[in-house]
Residue, then its C-alpha position, 0 to 999 in steps of 0.5 A: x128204224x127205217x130212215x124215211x119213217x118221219x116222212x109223211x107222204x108217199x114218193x109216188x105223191x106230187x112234191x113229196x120228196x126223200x127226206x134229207x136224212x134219206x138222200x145223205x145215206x144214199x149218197x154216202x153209201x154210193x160215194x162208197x162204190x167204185x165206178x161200175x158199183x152195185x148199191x143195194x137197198x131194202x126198201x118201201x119205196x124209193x127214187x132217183x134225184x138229182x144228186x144221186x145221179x150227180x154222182x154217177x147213178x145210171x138207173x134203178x131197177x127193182x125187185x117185188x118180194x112178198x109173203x109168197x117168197x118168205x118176207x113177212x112184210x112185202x118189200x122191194x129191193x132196190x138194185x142201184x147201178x153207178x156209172x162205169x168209167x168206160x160206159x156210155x149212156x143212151x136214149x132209146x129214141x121211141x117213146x120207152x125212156x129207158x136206158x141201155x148201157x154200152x161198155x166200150x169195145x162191146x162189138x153187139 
């Protein structure tokens, strides 16, 4: 049984939040992951908090799968990437919040 069936709203939803058994099994299974990790998840929906990143979450992207690729059930795969020792983090300054990741000595 998915961990966040008890949940009775959708995260997209003002003040909805994952629920406690949802963030513990996200934190224990990225507290599992070396520096520079990958944690992967099969999932409805799901997004960052601030725990999460607390523990070294550097960004989430996600991946659509549907009948066409042979899934019954559409789901979405949740690529989950922890920090590298020696990465950095920045902003791009335009008004795409997104993140870039450098690695330390990266001539590019």
């Amino acid at each position: 049984e998915a961990v966040g069936a008890d949940r009775d709203c959708a995260l997209v939803d003002e003040g909805c939040e994952m629920l406690v058994a949802e963030k513990t099994l996200l934190l224990e299974g990225f507290r599992l992951l070396r520096p520079g990790g990958l944690f992967v998840s099969v999932a409805d929906e799901m997004k960052s908090f601030p725990e999460l990143v607390a523990k070294g979450l550097l960004r989430i992207e996600s991946v659509k799968v549907t009948e066409k690729d042979g899934i019954p059930v559409p789901k979405v795969i949740y690529l989950c990437f922890k920090k590298s020792a020696d990465a950095t983090i920045s902003h791009n300054k335009g008004a795409d919040p997104t993140f870039q990741t450098t690695l330390a000595g990266d001539t590019d």
